[in-house]
N, C-alpha and C positions, 0 to 999 in steps of 0.2 A: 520507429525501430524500438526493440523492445530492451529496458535493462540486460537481459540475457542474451540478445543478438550485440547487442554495443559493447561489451566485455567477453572479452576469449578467456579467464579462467574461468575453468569449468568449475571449478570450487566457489564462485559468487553467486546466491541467488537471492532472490527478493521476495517479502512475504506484506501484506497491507492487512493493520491494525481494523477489521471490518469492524468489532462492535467489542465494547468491552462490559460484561456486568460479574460484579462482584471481585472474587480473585480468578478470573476465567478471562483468555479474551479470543476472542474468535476473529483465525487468520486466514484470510485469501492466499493460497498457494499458490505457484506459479503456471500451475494450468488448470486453474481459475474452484478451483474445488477450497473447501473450508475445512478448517481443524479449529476444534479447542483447546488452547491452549493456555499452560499457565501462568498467570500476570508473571509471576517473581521468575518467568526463565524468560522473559522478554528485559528490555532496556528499560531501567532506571525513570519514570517520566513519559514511559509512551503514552501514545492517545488514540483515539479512533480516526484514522484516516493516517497515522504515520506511514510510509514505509519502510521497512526492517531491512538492513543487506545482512546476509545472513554467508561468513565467509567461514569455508571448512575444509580444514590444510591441515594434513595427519592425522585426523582424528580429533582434533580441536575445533571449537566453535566461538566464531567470535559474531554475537550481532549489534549492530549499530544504528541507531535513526539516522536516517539518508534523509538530511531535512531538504538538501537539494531536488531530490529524486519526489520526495510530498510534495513538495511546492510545483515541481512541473509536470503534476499527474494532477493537484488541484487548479489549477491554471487551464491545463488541457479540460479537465472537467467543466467547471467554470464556462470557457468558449462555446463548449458543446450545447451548455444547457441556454445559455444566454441566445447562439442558435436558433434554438428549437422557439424561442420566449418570440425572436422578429417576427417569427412566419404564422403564429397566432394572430388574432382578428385584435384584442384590446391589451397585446405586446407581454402578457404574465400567460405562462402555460403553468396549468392547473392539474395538481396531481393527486 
């Protein structure tokens, strides 16, 4: 179930830190398309792979690193690829 499905305010949504170079950092939007955006309007300290809850009530914008919401998105990732490594012939899938 997705961040968005697991929270009924519709003002919550989530954005993942895809790449960051320079003062730019390019973000994964919630249906799956990319923007660039600018470091100094993201959170204090993000990094690539954070993701951002991004909560907006009246016309205010509050984002926040959801280190909970990173960690169980790199975890799920993690499994996925570890996955795909068993069913290879010498256990490392090659990219």
């Amino acid at each position: 179930m997705s961040p968005e499905q697991r929270n009924e305010d519709p003002g919550i949504s989530y954005v993942t830190v895809d790449g960051i170079e320079g003062k730019m950092a390019r973000v994964e939007l919630p249906d799956g398309t990319t923007e660039d955006w600018r470091l100094a309007s993201l959170p204090k300290g993000v990094k690539e792979g954070d993701v951002v809850r991004l909560d907006v009530q009246g016309g205010d914008v509050n984002l926040k690193v959801d280190h909970e919401e990173t960690d169980r998105r790199h975890a799920l990732g993690q499994r996925t690829l570890d996955g795909l490594n068993v069913r290879t012939p010498d256990g490392d899938l090659e990219l």
